[in-house]
C-alpha positions as CSV (number, residue, x, y, z in Angstrom):
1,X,70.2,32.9,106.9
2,X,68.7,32.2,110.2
3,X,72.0,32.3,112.0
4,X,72.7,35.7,110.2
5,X,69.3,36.8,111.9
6,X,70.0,35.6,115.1
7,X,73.6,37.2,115.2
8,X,72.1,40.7,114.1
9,X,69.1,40.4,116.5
10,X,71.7,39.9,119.0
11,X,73.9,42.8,118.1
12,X,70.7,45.2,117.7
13,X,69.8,43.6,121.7
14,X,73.0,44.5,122.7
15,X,73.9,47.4,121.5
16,X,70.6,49.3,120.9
17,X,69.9,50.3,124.9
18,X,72.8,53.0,124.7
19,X,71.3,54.6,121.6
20,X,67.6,54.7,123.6
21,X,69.3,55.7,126.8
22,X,69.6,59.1,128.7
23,X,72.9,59.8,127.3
24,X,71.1,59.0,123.5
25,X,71.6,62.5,122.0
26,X,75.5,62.6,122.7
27,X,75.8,58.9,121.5
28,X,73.6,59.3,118.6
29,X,75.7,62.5,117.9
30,X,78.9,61.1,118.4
31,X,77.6,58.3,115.9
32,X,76.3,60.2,113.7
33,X,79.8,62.3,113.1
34,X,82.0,59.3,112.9
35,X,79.3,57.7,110.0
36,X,79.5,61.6,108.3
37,X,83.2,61.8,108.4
38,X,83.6,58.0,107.0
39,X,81.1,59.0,104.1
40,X,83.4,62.5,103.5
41,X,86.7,59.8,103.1
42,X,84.4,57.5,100.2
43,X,83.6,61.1,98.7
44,X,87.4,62.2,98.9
45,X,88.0,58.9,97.5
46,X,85.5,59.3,94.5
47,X,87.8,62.5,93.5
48,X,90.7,60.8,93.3
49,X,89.3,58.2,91.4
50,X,88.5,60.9,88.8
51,X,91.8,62.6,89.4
52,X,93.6,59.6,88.6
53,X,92.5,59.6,85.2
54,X,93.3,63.3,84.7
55,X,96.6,63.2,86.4
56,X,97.9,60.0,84.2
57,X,95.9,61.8,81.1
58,X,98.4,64.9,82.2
59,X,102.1,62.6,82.3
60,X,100.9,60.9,78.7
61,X,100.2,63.8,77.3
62,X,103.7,65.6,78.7
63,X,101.3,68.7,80.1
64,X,103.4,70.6,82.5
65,X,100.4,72.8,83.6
66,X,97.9,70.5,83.6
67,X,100.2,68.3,86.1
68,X,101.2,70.8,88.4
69,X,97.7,72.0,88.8
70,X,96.7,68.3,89.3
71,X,99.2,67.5,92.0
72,X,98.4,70.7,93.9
73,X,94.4,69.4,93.7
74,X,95.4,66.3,95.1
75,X,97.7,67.6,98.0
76,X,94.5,69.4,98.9
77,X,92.5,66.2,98.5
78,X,95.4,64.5,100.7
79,X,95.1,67.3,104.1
80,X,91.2,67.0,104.0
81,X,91.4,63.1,103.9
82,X,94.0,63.5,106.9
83,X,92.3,66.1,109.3
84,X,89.4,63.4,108.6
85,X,90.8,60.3,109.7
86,X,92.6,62.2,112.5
87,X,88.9,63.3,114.1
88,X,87.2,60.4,112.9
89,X,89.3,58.2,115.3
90,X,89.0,60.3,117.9
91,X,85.7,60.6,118.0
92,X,85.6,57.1,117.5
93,X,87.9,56.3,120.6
94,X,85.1,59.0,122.3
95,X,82.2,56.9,121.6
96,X,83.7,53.7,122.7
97,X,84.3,54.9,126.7
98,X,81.1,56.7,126.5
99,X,79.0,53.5,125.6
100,X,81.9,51.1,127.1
101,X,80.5,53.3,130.5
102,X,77.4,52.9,130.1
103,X,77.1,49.0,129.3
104,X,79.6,48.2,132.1
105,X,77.2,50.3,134.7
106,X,74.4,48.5,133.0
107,X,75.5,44.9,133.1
108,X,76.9,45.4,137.1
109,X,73.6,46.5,138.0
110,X,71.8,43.7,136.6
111,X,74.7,41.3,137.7
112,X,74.8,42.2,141.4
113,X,71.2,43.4,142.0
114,X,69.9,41.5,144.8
115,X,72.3,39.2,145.0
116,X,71.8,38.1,141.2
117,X,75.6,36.6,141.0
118,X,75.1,34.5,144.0
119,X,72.1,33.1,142.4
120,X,74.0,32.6,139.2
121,X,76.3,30.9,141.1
122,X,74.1,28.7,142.9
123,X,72.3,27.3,139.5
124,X,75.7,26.7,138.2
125,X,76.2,29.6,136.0
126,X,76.2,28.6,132.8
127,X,77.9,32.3,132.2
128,X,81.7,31.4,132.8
129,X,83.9,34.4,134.5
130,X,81.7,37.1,134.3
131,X,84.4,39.4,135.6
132,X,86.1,39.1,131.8
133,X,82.9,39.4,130.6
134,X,82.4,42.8,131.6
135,X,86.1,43.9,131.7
136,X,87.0,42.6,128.6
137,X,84.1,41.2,126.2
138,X,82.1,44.8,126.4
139,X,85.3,46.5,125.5
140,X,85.5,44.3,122.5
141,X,82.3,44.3,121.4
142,X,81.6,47.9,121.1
143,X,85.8,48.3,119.3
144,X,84.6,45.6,116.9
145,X,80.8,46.6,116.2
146,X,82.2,50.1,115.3
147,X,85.3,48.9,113.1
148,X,83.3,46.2,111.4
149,X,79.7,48.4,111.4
150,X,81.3,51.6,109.7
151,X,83.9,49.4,107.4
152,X,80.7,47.6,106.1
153,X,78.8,50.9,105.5
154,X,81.8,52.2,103.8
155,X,82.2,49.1,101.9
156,X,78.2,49.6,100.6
157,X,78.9,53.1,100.4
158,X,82.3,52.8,97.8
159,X,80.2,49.7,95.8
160,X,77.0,52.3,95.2
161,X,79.4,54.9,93.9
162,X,81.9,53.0,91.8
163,X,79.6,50.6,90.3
164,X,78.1,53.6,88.8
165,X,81.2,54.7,86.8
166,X,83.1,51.3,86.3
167,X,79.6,50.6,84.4
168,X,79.8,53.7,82.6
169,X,83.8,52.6,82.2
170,X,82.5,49.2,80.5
171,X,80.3,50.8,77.5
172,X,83.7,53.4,76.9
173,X,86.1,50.5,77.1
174,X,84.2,46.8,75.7
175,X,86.0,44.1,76.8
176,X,88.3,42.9,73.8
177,X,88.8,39.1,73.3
178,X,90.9,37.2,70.2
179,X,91.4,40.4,68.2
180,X,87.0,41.6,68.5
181,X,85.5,44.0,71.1
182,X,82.3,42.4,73.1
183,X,79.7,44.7,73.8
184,X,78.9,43.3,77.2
185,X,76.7,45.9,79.6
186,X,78.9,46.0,82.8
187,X,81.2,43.3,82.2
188,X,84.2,45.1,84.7
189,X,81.2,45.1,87.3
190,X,80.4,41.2,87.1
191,X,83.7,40.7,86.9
192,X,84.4,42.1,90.0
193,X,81.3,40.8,91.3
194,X,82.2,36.9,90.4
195,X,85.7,37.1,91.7
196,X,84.2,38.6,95.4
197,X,81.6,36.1,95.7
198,X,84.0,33.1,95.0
199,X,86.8,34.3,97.5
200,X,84.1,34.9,100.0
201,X,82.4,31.4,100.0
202,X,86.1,30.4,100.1
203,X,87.0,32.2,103.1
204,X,84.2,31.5,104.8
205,X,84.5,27.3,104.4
206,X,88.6,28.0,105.7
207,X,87.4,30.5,108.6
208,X,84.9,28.9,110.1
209,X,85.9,27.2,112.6
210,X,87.4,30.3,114.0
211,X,84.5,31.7,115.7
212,X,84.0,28.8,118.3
213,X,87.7,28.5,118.6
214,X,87.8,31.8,119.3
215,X,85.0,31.5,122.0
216,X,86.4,29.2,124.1
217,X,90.3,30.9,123.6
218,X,88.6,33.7,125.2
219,X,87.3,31.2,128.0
220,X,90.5,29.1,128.9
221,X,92.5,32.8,129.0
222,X,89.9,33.8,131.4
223,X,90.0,30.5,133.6
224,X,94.2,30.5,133.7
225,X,93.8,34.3,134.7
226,X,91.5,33.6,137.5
227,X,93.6,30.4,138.6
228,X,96.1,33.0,139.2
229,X,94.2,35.3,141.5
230,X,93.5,32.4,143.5
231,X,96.7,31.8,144.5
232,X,97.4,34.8,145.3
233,X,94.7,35.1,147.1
234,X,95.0,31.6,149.5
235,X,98.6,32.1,149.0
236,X,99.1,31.3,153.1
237,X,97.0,27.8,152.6
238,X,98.9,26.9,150.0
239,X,102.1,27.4,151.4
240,X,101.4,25.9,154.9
241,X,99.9,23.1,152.7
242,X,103.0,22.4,150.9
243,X,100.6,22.7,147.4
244,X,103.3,24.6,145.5
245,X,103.9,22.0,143.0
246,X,100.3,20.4,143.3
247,X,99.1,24.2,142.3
248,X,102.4,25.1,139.5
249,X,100.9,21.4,137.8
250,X,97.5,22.5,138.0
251,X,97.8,25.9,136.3
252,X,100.5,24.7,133.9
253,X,96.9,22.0,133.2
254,X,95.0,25.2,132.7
255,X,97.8,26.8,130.2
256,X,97.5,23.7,128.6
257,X,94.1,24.0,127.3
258,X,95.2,27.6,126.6
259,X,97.6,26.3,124.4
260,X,96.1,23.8,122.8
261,X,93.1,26.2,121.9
262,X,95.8,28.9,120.7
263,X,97.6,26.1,118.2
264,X,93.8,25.3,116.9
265,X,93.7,29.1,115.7
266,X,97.1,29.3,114.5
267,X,96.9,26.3,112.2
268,X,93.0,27.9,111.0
269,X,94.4,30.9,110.8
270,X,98.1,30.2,109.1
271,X,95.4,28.4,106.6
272,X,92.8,31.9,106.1
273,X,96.0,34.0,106.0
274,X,97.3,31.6,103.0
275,X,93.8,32.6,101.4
276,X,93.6,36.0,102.1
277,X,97.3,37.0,101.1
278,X,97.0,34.9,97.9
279,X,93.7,36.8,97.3
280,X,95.2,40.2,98.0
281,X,98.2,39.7,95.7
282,X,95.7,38.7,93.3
283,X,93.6,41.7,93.5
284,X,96.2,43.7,92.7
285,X,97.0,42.5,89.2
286,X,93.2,41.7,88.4
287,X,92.0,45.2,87.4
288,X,94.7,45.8,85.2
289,X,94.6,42.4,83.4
290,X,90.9,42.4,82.9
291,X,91.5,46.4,81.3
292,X,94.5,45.5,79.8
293,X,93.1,44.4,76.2
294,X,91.0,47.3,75.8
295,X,94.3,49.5,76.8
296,X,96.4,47.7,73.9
297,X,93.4,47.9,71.6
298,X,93.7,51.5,71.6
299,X,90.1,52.0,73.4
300,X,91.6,53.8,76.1
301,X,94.4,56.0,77.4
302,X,97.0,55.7,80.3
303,X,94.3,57.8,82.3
304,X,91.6,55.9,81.5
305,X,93.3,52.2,82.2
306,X,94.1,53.8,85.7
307,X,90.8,55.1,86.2
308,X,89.1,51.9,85.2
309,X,91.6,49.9,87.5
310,X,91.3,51.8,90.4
311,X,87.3,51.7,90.3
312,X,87.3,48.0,89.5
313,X,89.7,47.4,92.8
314,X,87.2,49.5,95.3
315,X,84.2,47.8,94.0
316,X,86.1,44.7,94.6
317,X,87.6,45.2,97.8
318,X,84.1,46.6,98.6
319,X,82.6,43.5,97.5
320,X,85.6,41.2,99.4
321,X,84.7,42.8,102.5
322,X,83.9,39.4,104.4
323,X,87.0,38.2,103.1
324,X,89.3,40.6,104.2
325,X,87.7,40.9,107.7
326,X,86.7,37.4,108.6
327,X,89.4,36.7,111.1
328,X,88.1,40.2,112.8
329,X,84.2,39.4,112.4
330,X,85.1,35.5,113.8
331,X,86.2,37.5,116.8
332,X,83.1,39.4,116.9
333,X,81.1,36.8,116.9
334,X,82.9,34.9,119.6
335,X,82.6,38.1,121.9
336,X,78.7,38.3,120.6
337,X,78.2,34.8,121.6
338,X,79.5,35.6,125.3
339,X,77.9,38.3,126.0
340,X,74.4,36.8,124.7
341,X,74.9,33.7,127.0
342,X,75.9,36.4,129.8
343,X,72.6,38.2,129.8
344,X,70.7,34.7,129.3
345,X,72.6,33.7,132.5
346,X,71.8,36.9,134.4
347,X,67.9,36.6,133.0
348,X,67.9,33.3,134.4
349,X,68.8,34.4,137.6
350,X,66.2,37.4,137.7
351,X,63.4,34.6,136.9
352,X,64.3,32.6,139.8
353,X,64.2,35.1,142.4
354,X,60.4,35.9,140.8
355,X,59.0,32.9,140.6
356,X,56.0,32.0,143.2
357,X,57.8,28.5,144.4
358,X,60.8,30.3,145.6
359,X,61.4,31.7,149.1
360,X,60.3,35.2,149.7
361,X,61.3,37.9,151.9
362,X,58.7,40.2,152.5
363,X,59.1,43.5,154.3
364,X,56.2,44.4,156.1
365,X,55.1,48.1,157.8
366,X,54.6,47.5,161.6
367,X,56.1,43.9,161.7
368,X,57.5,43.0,165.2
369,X,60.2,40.7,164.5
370,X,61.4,38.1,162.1
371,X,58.8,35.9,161.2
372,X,59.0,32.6,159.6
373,X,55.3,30.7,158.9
374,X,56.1,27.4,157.2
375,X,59.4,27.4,155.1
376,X,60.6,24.7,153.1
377,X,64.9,25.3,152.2
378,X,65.6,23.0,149.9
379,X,69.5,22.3,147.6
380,X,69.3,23.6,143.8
381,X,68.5,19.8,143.0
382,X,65.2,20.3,145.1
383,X,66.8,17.9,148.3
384,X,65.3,19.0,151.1
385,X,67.5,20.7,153.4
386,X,65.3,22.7,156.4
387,X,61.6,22.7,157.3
388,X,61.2,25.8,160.1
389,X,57.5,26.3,161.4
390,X,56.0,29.2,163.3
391,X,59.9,30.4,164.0
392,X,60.3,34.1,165.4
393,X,63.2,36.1,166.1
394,X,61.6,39.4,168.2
395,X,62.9,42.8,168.9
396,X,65.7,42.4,171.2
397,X,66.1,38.4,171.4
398,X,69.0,36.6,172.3
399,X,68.8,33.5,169.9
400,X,71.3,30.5,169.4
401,X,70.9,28.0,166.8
402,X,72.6,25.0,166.1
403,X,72.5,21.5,165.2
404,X,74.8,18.6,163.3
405,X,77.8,20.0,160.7
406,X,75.9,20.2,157.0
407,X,72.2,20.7,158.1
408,X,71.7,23.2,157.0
409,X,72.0,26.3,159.6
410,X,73.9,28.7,157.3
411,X,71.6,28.0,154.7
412,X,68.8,28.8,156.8
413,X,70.3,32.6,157.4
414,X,70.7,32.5,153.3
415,X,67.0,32.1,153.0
416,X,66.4,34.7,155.8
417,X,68.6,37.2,154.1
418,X,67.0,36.6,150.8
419,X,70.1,35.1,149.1
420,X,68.8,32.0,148.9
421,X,65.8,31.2,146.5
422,X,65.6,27.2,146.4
423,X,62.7,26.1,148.4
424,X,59.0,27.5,149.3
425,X,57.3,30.0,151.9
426,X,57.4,33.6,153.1
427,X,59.8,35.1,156.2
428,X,58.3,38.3,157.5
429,X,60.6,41.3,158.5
430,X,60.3,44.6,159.3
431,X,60.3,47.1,156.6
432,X,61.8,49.9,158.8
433,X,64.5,48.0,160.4
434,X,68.1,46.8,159.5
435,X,69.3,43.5,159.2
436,X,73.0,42.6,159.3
437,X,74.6,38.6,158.4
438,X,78.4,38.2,159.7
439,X,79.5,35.1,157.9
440,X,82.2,33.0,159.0
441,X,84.9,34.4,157.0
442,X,84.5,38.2,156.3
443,X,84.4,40.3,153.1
444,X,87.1,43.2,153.3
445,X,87.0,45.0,150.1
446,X,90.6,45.9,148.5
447,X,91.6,49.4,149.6
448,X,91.7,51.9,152.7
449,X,91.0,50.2,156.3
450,X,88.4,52.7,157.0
451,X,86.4,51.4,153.8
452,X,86.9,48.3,154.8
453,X,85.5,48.5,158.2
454,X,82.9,50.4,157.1
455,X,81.7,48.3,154.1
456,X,79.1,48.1,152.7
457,X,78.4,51.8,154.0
458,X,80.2,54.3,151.5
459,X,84.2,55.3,152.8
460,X,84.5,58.0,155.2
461,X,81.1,57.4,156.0
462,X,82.0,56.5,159.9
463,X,84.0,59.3,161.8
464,X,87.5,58.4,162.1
465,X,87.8,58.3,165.8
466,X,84.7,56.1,166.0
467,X,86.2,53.6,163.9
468,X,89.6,53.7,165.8
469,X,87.0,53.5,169.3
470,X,85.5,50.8,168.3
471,X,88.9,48.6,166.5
472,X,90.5,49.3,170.4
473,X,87.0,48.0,171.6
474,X,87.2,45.0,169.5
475,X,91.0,44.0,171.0
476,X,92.5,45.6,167.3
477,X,94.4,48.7,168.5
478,X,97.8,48.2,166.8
479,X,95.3,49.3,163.6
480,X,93.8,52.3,164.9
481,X,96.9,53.6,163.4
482,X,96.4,52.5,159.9
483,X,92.9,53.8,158.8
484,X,94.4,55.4,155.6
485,X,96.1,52.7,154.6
486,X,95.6,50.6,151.4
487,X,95.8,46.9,151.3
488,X,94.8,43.5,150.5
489,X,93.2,43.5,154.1
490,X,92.0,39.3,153.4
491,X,95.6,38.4,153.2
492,X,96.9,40.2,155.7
493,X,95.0,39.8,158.7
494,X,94.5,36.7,160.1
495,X,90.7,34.9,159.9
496,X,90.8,35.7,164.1
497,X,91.6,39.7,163.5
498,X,89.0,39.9,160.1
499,X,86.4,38.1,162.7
500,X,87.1,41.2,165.0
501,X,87.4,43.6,162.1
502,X,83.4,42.0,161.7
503,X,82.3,42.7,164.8
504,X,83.7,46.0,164.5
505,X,81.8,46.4,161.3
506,X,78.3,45.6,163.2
507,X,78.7,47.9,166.0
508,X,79.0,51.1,164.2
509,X,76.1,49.8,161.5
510,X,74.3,49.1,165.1
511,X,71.6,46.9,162.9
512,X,68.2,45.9,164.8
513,X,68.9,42.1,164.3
514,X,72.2,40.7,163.7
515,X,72.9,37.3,162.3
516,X,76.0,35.9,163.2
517,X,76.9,32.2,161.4
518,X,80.1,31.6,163.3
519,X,81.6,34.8,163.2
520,X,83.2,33.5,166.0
521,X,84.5,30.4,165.6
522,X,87.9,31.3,164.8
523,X,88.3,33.1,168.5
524,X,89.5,31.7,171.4
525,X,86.5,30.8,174.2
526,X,87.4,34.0,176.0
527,X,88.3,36.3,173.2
528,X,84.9,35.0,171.8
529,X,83.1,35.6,175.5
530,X,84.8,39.3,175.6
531,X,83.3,40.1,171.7
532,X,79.9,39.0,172.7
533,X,79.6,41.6,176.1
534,X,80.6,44.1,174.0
535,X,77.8,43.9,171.1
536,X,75.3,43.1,174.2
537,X,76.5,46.5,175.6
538,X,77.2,48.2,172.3
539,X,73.6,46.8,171.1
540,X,71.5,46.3,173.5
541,X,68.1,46.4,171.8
542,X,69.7,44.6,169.1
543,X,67.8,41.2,168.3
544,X,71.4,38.7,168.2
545,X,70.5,35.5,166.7
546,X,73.7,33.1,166.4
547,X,74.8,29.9,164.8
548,X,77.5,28.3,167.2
549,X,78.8,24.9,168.1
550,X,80.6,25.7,171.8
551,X,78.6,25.4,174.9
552,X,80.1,28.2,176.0
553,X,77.9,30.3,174.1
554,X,74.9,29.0,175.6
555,X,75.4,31.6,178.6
556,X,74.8,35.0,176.0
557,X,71.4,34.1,174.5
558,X,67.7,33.3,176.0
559,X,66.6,30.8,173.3
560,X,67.5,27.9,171.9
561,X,66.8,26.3,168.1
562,X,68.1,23.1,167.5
563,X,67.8,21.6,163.9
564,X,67.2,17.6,163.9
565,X,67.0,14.9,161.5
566,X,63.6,14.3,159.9
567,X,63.4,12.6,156.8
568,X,65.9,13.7,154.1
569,X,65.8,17.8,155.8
570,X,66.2,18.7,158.8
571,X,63.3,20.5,161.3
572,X,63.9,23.6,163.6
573,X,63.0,23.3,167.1
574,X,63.0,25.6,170.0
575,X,64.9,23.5,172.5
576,X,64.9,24.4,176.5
577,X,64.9,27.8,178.0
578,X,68.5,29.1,178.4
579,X,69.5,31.8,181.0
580,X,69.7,35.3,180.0
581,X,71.9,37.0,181.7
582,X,75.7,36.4,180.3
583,X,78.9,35.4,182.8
584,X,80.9,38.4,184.0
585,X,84.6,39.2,182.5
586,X,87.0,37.1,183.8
């Protein structure tokens, strides 16, 4: 029982926003009309129930009249029941992209606001692929709470209304036993009752075990489908590595689990299918024998034992519900279960960023520059990582920053950025200027060039011939050409041309301070020299604040931070004065 009220807590969290949302009235309307339409198909079935008995009454009885008339009631009966199920699943199928629309928005704004998923990623996130999550797990949630919702209110729907006349059925027909009748109030309705309840604790014992297997099924298909983007995505690593075979064995490893998950569910399955055929096959004979004596006793005609029959079987099947959907609602609790520890894992993230201990960006009116008071940059274990003290970056300033491999530096820019929560203090910026980070390797979105140079600004958002001035500019004019054009841009330039494609990026945002963590280092020395008089003359009042390793680049900044070894961490210095004024071309 507490498990049941956990599970429908969690399908009333999940499902409930849509219903309370701005597009409540179509949803509830749409609802409301699929529920109306599935009662109309239990009241169509209710009048065949009753027609049965008549019809049958009519073939016994050899009534010509009475049996036409009958089989032109029920052809009527048989178009309304069609146009019904016809718009019923198509309002159905409407409901599902409507709400499927509204959760996916929902679950990528909470996912990616403020850099949510890299914080979920950074505490480990217990939330495995999130992109099948939202692709696949909301589609099958709201498919399988609207199948399984509206067959369970059916099911209650058809038990309310044929309990009523397989009751009345009982007194008209007593069961008959060894030759005597037995008055027994409702007997056809405990019979129907007894047989549901044992078949259901039966097919819940077999079934079980489906809904974890299911879970992780859904997990291992989602990790081998992953694997695979990966390699197609470092497919030039691999291949200048040699690590065709080493990556074939591992994602062969990968099918393996999905294999060996998949043969779990077969053999539970093959075992519930055993169960639930047996049971079907059953429940077809079970009405009639159970009538049957009362039938040969004389207590009933040939209408009457097909009445009686057909309303014992829908309060049965209504009652067998669980049984006959377990494999489905197994699923649905899988998906339920994912989607639960999906929002845990994105609440988790949200807490972090709001908790006092963690590092805070503050945007401030009238604030001159980058500020940094005491901040403590600690690892997600809590290591210490940087200590930086009374650190500035002004309006304007020509910064370089470096130190030894792994202390730290690009996590430093994190933190400044605000992706980066582990640790304690308070960096100051300016809350009406822009702020830009170039990582090392670039993030070009799948699609046209111009998007892709333009990112994270909407597409077309730059002039085309801006963006073809500035890829010449940037030493990339055999793309001018090519703005239109859709590709996997990542794979198909080289780390050197999506380091340029960068670059290119932060002169048409023209940011007041850009952070560049070795957006660089995959240029040649002079290539790298060329880039960096062009975003001094492209930006001039741009504060440039770099993270470098070549000496070279000591000749286009002022300042100097170096981070040294102090205790576990590392501290930020200002080292000596460097000159200002950068080497001319050539």
């Amino acid at each position: 029982m507490t498990r049941l009220i956990a599970t429908l807590s969690a399908i009333w969290r999940l499902a409930s926003p849509y219903f309370r949302s701005g597009e409540r009235r179509p949803g509830r309307l749409l609802l409301a009309a699929v529920i109306g339409i599935e009662l109309g198909t239990v009241a169509i079935t209710v009048l065949v129930n009753q027609w049965n008995n008549r019809f049958y009454t009519a073939i016994q009885d050899r009534s010509w009249d009475s049996f036409v008339s009958e089989l032109l009631y029920f052809c009527g009966l048989a178009a309304a029941y069609i146009v019904l199920s016809v718009y019923q699943l198509y309002l159905n199928q409407w409901l599902q992209i409507r709400w499927r629309r509204f959760m996916t928005a929902r679950y990528l704004d909470h996912w990616l606001e403020a850099g949510n998923h890299y914080r979920m990623q950074l505490m480990g996130d217990a939330a495995d692929n999130p992109d099948q999550r939202i692709a696949e797990d909301i589609r099958l949630f709201i498919e399988k709470t609207l199948d399984i919702g509206i067959g369970l209110l059916s099911s209650m729907v058809t038990l309310g209304s044929f309990v009523v006349i397989l009751w009345n059925l009982s007194a008209h027909a007593p069961l008959h036993l060894f030759g005597s009748a037995w008055a027994i109030p409702g007997y056809l309705v405990w019979a129907a009752l007894i047989y549901a309840l044992l078949g259901t604790f039966a097919a819940h014992l077999i079934g079980r075990p489906l809904i974890n297997l299911n879970f992780k099924q859904q997990r291992f298909e989602a990790d081998f489908r992953f694997d695979l983007v990966r390699v197609r995505e470092n497919g030039e690593q691999i291949a200048l590595l040699g690590g065709d075979t080493a990556e074939r064995n591992r994602l062969l490893d990968r099918f393996g689990a999905v294999m060996g998950n998949w043969y779990a569910i077969m053999t539970r399955q093959k075992k519930l299918s055993f169960f639930t055929a047996g049971y079907g096959q059953v429940s077809t004979v079970f009405p009639i024998v159970v009538v049957s004596p009362a039938y040969f006793a004389g207590a009933m005609n040939l209408g009457g034992l097909v009445q009686t029959a057909t309303a014992f079987g829908s309060v049965q099947q209504s009652l067998s519900f669980f049984v006959t959907s377990y494999r489905q609602i197994a699923e649905w609790r899988a998906v339920i279960d994912r989607l639960t520890g999906f929002e845990r894992s994105i609440a988790a993230g949200r807490a972090l960023a709001a908790q006092p201990q963690t590092i805070k960006v503050e945007p401030r009116t009238g604030q001159s520059g980058v500020e940094v008071a005491a901040l403590d940059v600690h690892l997600p274990s809590g290591t210490p990582l940087v200590v930086a003290e009374n650190l500035k970056f002004g309006d304007g300033d020509r910064v370089l920053v470096n130190g030894p491999s792994g202390a730290g530096k690009s996590t430093l820019f994190r933190a400044i950025s605000g992706a980066w929560p582990f640790g304690a203090g308070a960096i100051a910026v300016p809350a009406d200027k822009s702020v830009m980070m170039l990582p090392q390797r670039p993030y070009l979105p799948i699609g046209s060039l111009i998007a892709a140079v333009g990112y994270p600004a909407p597409p077309n958002h730059f002039g085309a011939a801006d963006v073809r001035a500035v890829l010449e500019a940037v030493g990339l004019g055999a793309l001018a050409g090519r703005l239109d054009e859709e590709a996997h841009w990542s794979s198909m330039l080289s780390l050197g041309e999506q380091q340029r494609l960068a670059i290119a990026r932060a002169i048409l945002h023209a940011p007041d301070y850009l952070f560049l963590d070795e957006a660089t280092a995959s240029l040649d020395e002079a290539s790298e020299a060329a880039l960096y008089r062009l975003l001094h003359e492209r930006l001039p009042r741009a504060a440039i604040i770099s993270i470098g390793h070549r000496s070279t680049l000591r000749a286009f900044h002022g300042r100097s931070f170096v981070l040294e070894r102090e205790g576990q961490g590392h501290r930020i210095r200002e080292s000596v004065i460097l000159p200002a004024t950068a080497p001319a071309a050539g």
